[in-house]
PDB file of the backbone (N, CA, C, O) and the ligand in Angstrom, with CONECT records:
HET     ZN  A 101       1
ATOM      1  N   UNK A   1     -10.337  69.481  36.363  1.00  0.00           N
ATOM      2  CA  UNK A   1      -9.444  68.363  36.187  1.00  0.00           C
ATOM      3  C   UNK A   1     -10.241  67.217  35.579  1.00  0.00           C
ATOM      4  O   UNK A   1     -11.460  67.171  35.744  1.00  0.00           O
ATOM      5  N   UNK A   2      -9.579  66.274  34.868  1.00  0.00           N
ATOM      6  CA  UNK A   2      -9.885  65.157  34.021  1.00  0.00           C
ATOM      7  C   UNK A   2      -9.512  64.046  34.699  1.00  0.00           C
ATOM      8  O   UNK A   2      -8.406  63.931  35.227  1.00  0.00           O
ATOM      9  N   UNK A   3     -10.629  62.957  34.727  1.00  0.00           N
ATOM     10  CA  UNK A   3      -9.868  61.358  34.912  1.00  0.00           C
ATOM     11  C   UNK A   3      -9.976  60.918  33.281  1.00  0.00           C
ATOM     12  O   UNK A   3     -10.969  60.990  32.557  1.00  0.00           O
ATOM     13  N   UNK A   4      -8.997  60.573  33.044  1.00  0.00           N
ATOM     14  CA  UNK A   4      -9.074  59.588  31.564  1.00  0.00           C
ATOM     15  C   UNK A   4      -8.321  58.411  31.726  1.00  0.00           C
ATOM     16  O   UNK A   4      -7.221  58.042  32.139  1.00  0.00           O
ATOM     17  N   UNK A   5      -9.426  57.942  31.200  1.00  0.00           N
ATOM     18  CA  UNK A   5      -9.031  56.285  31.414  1.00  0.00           C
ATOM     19  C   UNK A   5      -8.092  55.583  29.926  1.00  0.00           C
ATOM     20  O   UNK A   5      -7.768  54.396  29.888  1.00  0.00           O
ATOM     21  N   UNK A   6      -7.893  56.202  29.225  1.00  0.00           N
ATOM     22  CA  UNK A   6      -7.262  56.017  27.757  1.00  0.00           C
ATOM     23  C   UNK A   6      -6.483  57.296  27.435  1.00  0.00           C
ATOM     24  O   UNK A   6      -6.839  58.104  26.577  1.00  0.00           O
ATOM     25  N   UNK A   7      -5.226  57.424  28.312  1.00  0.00           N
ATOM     26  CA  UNK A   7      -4.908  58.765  27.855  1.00  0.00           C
ATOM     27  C   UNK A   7      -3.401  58.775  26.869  1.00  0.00           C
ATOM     28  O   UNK A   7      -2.613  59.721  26.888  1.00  0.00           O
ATOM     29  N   UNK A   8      -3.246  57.741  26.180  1.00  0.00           N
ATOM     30  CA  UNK A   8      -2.853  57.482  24.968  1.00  0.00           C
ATOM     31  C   UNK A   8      -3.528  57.315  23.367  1.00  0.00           C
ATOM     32  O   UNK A   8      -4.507  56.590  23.191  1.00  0.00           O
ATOM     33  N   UNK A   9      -2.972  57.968  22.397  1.00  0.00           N
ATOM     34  CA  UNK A   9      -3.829  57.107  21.292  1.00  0.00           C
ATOM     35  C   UNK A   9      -4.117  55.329  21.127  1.00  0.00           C
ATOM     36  O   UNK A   9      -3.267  54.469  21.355  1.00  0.00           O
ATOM     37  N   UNK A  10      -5.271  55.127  20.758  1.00  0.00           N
ATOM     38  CA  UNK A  10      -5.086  53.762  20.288  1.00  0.00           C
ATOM     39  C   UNK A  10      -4.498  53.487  19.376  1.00  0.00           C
ATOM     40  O   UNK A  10      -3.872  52.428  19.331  1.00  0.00           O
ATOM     41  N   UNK A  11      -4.523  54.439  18.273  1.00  0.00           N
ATOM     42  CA  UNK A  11      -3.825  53.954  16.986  1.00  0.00           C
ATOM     43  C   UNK A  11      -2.450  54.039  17.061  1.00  0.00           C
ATOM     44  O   UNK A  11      -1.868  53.136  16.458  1.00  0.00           O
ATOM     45  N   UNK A  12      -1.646  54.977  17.706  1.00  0.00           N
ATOM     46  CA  UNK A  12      -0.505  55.068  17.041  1.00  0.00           C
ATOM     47  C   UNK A  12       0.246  55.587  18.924  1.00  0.00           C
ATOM     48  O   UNK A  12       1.165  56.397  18.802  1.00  0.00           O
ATOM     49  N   UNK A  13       0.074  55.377  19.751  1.00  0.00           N
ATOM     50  CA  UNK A  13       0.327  55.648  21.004  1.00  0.00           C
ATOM     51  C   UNK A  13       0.819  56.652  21.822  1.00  0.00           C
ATOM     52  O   UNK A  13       1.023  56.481  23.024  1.00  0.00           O
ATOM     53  N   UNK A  14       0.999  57.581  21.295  1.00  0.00           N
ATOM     54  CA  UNK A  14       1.377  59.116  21.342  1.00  0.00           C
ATOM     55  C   UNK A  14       0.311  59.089  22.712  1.00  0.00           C
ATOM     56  O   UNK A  14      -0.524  58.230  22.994  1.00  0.00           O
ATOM     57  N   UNK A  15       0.649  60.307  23.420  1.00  0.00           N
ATOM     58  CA  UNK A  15      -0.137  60.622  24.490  1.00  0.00           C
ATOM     59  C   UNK A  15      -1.155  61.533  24.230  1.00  0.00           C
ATOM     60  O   UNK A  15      -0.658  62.227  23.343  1.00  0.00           O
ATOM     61  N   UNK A  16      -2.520  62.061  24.500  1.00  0.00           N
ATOM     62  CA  UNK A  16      -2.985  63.035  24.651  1.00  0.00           C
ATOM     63  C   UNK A  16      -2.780  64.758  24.359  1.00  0.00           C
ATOM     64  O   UNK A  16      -2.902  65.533  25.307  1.00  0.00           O
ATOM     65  N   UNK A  17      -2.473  65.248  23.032  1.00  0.00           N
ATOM     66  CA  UNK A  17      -2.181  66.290  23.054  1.00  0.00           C
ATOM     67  C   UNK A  17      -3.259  67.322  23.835  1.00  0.00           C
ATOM     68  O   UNK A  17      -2.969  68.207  24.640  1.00  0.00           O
ATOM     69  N   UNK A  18      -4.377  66.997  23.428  1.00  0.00           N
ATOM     70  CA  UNK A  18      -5.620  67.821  23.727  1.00  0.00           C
ATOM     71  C   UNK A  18      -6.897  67.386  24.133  1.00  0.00           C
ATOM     72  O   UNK A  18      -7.080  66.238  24.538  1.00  0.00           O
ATOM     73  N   UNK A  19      -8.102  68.520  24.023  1.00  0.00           N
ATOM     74  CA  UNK A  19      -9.109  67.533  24.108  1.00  0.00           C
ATOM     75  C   UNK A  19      -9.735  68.028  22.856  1.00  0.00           C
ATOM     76  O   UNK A  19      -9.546  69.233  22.690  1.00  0.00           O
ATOM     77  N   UNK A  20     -10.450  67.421  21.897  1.00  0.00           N
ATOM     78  CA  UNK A  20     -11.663  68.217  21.286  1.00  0.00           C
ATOM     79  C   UNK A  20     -12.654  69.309  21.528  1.00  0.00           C
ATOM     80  O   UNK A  20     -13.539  69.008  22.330  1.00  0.00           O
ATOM     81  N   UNK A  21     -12.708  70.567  20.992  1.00  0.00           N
ATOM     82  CA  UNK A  21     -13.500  71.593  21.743  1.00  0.00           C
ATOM     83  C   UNK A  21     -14.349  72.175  20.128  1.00  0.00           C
ATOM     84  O   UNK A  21     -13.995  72.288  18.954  1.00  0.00           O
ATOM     85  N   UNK A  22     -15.474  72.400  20.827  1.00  0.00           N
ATOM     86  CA  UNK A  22     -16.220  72.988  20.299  1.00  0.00           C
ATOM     87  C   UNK A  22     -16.535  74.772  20.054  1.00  0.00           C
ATOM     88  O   UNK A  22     -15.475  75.356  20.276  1.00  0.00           O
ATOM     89  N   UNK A  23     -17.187  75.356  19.832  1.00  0.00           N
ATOM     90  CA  UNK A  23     -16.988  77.051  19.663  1.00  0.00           C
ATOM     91  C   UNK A  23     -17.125  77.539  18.276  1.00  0.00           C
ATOM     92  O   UNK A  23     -16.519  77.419  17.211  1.00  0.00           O
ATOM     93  N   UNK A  24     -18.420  78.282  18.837  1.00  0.00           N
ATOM     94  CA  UNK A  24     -19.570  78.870  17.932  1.00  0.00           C
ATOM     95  C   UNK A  24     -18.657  80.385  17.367  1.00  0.00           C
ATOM     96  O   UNK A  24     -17.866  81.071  18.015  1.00  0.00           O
ATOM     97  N   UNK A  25     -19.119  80.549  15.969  1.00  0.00           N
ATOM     98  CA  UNK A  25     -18.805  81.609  15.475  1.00  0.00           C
ATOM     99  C   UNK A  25     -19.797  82.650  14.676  1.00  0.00           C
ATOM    100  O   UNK A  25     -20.934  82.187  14.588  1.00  0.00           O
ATOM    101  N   UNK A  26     -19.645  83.888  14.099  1.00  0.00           N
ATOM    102  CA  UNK A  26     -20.670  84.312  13.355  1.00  0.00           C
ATOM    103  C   UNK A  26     -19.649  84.897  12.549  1.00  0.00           C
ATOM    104  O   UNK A  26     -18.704  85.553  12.989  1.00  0.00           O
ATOM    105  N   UNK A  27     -19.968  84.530  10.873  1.00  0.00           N
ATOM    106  CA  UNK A  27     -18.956  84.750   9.703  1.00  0.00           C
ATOM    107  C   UNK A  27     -20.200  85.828   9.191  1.00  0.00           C
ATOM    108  O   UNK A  27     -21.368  85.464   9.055  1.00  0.00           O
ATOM    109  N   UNK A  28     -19.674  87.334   8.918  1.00  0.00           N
ATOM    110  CA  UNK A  28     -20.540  88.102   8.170  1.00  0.00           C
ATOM    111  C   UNK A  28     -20.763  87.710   6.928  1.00  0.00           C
ATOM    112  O   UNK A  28     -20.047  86.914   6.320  1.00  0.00           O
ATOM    113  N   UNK A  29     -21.988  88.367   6.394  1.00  0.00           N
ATOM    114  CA  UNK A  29     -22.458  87.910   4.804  1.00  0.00           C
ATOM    115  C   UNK A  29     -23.322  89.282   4.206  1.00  0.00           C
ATOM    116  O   UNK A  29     -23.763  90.206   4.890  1.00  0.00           O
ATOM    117  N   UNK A  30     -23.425  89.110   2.657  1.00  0.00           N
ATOM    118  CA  UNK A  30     -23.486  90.522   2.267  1.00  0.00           C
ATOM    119  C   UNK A  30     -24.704  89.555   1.217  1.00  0.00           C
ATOM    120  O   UNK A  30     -24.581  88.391   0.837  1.00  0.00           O
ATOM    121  N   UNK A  31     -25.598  90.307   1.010  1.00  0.00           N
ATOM    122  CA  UNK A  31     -27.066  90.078   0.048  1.00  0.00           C
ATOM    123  C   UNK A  31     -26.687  90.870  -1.097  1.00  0.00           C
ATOM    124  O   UNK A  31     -26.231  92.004  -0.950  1.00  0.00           O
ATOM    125  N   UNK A  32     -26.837  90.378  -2.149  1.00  0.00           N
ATOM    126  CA  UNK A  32     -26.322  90.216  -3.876  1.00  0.00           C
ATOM    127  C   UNK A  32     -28.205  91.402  -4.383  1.00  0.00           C
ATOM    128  O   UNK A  32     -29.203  91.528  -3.673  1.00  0.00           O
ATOM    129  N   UNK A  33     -27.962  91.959  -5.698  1.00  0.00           N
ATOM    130  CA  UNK A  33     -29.154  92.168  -5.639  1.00  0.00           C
ATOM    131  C   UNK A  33     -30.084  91.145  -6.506  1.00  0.00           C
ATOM    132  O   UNK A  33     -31.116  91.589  -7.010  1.00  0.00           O
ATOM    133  N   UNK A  34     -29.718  89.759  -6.683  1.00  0.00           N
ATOM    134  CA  UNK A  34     -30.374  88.863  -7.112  1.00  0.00           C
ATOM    135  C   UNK A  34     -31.388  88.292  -5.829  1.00  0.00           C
ATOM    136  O   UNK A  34     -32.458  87.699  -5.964  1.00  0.00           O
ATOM    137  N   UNK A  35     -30.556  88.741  -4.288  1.00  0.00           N
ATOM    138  CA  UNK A  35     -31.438  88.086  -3.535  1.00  0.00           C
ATOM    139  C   UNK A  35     -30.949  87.455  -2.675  1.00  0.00           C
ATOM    140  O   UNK A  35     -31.276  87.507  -1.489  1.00  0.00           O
ATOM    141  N   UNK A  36     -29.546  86.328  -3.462  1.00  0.00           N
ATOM    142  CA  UNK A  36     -29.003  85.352  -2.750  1.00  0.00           C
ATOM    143  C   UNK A  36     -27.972  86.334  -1.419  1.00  0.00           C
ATOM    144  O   UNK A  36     -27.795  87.546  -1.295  1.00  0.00           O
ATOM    145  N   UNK A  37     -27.627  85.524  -0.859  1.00  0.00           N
ATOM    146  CA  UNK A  37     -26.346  85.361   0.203  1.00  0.00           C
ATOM    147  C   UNK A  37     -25.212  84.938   0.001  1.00  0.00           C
ATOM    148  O   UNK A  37     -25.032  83.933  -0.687  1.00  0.00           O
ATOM    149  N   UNK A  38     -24.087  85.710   0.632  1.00  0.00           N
ATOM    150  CA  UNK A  38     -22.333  84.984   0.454  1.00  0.00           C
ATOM    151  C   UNK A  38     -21.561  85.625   1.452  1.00  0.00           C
ATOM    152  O   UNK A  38     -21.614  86.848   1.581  1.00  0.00           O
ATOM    153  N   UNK A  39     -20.724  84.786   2.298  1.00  0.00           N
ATOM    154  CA  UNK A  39     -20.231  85.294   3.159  1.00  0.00           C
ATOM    155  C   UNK A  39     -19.160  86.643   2.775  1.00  0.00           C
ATOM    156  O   UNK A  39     -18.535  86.788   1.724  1.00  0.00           O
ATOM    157  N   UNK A  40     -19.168  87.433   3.809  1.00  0.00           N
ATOM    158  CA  UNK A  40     -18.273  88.504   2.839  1.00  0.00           C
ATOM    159  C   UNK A  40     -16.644  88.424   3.274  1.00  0.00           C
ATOM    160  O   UNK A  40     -15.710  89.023   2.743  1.00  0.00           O
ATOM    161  N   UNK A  41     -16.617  87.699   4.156  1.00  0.00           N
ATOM    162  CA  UNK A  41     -15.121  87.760   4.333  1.00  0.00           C
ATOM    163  C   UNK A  41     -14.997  88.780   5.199  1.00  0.00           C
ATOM    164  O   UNK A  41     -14.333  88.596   6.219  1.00  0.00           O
ATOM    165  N   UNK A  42     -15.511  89.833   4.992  1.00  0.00           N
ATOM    166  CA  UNK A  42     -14.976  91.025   6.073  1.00  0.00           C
ATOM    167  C   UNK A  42     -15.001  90.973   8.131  1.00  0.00           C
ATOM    168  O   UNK A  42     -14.207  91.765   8.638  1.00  0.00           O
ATOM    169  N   UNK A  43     -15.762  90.194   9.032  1.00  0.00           N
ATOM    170  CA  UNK A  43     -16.096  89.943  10.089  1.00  0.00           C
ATOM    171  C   UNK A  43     -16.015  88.317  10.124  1.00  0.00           C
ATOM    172  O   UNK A  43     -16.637  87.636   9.309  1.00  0.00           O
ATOM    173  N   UNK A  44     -15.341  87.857  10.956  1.00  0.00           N
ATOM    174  CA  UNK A  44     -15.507  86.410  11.770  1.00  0.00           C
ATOM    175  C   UNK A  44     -15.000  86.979  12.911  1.00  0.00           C
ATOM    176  O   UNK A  44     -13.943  87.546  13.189  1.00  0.00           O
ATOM    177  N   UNK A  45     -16.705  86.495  13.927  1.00  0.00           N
ATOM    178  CA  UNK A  45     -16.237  87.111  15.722  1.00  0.00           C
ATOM    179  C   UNK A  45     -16.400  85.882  15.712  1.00  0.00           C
ATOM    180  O   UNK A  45     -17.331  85.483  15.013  1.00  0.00           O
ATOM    181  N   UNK A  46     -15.490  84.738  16.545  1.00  0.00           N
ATOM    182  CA  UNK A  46     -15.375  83.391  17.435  1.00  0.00           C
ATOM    183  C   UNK A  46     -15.963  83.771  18.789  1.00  0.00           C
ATOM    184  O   UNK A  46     -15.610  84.869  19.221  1.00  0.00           O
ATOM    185  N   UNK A  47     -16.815  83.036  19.544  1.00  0.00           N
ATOM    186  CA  UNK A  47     -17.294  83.711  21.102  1.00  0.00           C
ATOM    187  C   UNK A  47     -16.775  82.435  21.952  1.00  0.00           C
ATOM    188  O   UNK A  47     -17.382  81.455  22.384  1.00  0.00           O
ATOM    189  N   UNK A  48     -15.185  82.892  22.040  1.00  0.00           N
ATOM    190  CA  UNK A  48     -14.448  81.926  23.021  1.00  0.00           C
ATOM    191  C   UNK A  48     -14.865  81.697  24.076  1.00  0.00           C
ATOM    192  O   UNK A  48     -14.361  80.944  24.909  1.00  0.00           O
ATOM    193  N   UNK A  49     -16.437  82.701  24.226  1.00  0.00           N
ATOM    194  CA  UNK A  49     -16.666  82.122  25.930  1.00  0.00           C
ATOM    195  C   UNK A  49     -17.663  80.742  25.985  1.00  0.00           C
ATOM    196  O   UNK A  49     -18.144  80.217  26.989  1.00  0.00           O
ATOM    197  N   UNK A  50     -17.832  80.264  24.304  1.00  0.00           N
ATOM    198  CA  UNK A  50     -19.015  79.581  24.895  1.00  0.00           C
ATOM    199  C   UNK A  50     -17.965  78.078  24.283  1.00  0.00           C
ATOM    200  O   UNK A  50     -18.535  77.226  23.600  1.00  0.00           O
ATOM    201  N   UNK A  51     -16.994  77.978  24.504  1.00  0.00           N
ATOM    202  CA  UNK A  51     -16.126  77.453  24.105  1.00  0.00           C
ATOM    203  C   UNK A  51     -15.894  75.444  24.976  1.00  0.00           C
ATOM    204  O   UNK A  51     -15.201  75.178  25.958  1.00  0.00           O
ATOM    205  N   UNK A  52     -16.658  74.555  24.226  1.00  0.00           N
ATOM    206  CA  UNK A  52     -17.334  73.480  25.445  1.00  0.00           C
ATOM    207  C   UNK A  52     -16.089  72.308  24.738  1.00  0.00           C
ATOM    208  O   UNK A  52     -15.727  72.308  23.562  1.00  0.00           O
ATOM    209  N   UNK A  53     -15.606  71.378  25.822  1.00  0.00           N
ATOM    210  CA  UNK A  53     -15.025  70.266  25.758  1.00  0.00           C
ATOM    211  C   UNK A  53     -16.093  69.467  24.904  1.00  0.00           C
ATOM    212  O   UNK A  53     -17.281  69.693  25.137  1.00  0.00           O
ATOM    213  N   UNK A  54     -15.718  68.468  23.846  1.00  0.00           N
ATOM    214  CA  UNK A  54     -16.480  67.505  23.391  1.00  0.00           C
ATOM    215  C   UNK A  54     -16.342  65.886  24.072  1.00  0.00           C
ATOM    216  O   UNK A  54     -15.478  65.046  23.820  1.00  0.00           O
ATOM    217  N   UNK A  55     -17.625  65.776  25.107  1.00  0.00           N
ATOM    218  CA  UNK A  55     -18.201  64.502  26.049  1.00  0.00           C
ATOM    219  C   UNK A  55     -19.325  64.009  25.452  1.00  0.00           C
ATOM    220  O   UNK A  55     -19.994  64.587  24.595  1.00  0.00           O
ATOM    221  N   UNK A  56     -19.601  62.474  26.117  1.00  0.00           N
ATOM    222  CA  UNK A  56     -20.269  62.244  25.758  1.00  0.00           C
ATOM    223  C   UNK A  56     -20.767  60.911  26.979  1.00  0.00           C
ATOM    224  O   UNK A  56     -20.236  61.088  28.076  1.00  0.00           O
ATOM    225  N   UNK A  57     -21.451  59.983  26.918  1.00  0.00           N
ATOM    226  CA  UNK A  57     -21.500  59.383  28.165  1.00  0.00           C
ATOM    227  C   UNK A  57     -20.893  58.043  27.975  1.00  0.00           C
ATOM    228  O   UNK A  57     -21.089  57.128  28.775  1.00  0.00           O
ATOM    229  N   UNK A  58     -20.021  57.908  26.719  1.00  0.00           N
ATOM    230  CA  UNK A  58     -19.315  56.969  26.291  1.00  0.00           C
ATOM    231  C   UNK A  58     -17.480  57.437  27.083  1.00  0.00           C
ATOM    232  O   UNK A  58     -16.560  56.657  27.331  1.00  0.00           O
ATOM    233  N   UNK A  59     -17.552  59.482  27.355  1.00  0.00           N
ATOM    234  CA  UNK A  59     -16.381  59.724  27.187  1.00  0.00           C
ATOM    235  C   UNK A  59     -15.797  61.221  26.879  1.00  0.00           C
ATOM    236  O   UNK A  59     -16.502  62.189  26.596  1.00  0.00           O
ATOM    237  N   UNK A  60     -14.470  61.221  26.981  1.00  0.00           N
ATOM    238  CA  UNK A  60     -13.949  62.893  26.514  1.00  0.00           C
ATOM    239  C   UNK A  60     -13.330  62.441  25.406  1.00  0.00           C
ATOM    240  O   UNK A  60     -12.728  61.379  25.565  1.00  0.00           O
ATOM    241  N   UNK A  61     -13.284  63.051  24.046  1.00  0.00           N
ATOM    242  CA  UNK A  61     -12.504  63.000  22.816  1.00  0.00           C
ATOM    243  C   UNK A  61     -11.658  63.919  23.224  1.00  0.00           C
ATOM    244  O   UNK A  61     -11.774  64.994  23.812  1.00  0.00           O
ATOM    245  N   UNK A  62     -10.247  62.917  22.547  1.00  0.00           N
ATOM    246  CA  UNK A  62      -9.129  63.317  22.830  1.00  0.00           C
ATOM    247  C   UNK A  62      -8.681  63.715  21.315  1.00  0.00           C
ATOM    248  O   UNK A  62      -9.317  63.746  20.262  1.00  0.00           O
ATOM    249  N   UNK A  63      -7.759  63.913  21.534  1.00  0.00           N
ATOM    250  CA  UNK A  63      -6.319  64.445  19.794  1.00  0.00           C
ATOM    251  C   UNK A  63      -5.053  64.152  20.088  1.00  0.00           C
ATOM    252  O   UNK A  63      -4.733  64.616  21.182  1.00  0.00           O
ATOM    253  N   UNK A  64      -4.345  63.663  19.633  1.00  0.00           N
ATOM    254  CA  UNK A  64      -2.752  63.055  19.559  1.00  0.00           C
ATOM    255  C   UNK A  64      -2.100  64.323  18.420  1.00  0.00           C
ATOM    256  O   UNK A  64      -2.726  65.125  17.727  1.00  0.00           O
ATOM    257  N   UNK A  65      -1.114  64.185  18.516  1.00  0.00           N
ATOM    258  CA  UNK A  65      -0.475  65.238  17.626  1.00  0.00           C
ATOM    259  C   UNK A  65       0.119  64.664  16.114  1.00  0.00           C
ATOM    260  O   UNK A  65       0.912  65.182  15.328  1.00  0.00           O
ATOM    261  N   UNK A  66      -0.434  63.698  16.079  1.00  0.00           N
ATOM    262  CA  UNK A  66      -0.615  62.890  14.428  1.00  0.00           C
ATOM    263  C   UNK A  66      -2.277  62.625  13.966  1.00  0.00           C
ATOM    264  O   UNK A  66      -2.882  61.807  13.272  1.00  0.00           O
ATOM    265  N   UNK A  67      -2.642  63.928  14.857  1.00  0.00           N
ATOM    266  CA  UNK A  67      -4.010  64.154  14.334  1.00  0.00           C
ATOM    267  C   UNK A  67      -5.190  62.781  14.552  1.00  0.00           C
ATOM    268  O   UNK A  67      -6.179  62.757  13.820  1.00  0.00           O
ATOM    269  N   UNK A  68      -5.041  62.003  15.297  1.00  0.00           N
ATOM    270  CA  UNK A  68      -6.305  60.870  15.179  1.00  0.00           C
ATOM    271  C   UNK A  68      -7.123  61.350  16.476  1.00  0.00           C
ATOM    272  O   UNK A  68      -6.564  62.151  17.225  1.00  0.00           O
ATOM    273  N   UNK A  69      -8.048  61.030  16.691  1.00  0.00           N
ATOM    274  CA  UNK A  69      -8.834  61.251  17.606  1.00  0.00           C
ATOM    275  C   UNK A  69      -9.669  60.221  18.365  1.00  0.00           C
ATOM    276  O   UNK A  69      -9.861  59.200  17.705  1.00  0.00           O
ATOM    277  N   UNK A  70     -10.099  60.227  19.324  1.00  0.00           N
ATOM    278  CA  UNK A  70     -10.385  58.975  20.103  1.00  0.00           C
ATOM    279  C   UNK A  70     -11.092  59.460  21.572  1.00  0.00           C
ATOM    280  O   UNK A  70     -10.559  60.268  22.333  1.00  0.00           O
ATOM    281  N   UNK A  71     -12.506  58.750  21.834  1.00  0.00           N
ATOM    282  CA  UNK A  71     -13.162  58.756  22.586  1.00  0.00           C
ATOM    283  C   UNK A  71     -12.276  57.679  23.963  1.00  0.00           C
ATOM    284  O   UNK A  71     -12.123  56.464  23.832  1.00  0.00           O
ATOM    285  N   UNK A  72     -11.776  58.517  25.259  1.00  0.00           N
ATOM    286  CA  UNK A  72     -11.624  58.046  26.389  1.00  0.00           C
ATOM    287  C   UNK A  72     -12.405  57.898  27.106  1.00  0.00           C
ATOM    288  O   UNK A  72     -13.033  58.930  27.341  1.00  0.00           O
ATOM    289  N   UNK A  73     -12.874  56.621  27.889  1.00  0.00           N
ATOM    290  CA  UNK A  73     -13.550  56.531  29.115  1.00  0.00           C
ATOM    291  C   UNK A  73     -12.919  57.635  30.432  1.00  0.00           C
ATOM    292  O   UNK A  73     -11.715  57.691  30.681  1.00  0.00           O
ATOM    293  N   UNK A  74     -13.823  58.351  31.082  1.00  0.00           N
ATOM    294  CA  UNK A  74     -13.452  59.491  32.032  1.00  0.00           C
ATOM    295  C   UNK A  74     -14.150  60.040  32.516  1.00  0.00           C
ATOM    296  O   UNK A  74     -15.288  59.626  32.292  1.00  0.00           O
ATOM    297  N   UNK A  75     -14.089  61.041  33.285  1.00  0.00           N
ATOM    298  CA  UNK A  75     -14.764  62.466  33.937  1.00  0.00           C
ATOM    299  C   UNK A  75     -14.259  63.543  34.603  1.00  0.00           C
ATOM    300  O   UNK A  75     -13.118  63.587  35.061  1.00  0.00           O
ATOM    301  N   UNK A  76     -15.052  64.393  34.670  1.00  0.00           N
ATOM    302  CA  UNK A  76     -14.986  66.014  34.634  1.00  0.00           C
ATOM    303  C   UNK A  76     -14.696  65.602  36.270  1.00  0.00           C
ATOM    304  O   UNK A  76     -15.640  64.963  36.736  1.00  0.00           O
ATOM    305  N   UNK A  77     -13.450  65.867  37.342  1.00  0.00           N
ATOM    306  CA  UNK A  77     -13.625  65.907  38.114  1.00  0.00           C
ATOM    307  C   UNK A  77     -13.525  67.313  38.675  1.00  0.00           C
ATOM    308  O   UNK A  77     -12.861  68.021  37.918  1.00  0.00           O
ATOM    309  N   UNK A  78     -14.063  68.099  39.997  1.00  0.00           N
ATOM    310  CA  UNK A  78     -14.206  69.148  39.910  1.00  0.00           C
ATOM    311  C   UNK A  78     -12.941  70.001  41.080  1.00  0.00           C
ATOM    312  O   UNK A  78     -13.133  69.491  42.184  1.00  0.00           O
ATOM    313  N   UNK A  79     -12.242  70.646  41.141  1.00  0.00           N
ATOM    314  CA  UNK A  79     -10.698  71.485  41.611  1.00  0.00           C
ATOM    315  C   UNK A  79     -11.410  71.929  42.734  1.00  0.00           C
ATOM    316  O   UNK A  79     -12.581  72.292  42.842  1.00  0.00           O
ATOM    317  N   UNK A  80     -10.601  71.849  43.463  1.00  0.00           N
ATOM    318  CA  UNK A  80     -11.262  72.495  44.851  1.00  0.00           C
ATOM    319  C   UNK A  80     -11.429  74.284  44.561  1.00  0.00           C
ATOM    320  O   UNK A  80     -10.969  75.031  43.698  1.00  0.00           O
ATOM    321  N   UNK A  81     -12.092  74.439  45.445  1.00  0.00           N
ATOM    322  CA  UNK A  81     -12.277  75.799  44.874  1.00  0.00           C
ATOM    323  C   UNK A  81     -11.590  76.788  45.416  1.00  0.00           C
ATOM    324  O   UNK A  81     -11.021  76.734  46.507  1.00  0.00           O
ATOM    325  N   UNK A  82     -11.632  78.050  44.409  1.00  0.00           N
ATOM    326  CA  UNK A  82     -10.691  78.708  44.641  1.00  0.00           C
ATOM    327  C   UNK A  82     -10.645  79.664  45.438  1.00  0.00           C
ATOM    328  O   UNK A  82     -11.560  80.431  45.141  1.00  0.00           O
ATOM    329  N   UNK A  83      -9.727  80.264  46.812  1.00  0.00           N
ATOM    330  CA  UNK A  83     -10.521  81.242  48.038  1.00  0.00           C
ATOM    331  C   UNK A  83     -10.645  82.541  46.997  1.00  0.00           C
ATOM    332  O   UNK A  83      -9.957  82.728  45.993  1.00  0.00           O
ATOM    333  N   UNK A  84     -11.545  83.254  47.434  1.00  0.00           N
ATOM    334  CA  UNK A  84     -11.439  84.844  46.604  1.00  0.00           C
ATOM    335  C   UNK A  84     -11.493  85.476  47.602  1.00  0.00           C
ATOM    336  O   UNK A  84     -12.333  85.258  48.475  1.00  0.00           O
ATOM    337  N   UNK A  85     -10.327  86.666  47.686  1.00  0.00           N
ATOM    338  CA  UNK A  85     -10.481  87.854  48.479  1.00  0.00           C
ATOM    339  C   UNK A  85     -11.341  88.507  48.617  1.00  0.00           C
ATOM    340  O   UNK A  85     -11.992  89.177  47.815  1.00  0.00           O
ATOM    341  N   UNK A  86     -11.443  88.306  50.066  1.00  0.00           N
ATOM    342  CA  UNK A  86     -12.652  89.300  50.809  1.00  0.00           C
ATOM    343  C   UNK A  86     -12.258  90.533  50.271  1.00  0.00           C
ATOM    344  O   UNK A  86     -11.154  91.039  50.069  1.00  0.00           O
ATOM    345  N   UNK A  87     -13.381  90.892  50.091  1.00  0.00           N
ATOM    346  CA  UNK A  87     -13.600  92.693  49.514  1.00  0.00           C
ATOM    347  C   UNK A  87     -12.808  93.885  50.459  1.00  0.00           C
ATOM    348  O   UNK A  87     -12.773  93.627  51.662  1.00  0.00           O
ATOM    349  N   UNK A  88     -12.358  94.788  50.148  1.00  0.00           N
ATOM    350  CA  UNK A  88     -11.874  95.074  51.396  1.00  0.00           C
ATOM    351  C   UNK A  88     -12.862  96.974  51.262  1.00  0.00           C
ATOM    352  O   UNK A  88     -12.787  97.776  52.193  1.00  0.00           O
TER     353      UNK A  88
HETATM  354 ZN    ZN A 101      -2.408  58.951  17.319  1.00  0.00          ZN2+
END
């Protein structure tokens, strides 16, 4: 869970669609026999697990759905946790 302290746009006042997220990819590439490199188009794996909110100690960047973006004062607060079934 999130505290945000700005959970409207500034610019244009829409609420919070999202947050900004980050997430690493690897785009395949094929070697020419000149030497060079070019992506080949054939493979893009996204690794949704390493998939991080964009913070900062100013804040969480937010997104409005007219696309502007904007650093909120806030924090990561943490959900109580969740029971897991005993093994049986
Ligand atoms: Zn906006």
């Amino acid at each position: 869970m999130m505290r945000l302290d700005t959970p409207n746009c500034p610019t244009c006042g829409c609420p919070a669609l999202g947050t900004l997220e980050t997430v690493s990819a690897r785009c395949s590439i094929k070697q020419f026999p000149s030497g060079l490199f070019e992506h080949s188009g054939v493979e893009t794996k996204v690794f949704w697990d390493e998939m991080k909110t964009v913070f900062s100690p100013e804040g969480i960047t937010l997104l409005c759905e007219q696309g502007h973006d904007w650093v909120s004062p806030g924090e990561f607060i943490d959900e109580p946790p969740v029971p897991v079934p005993a093994p049986s």
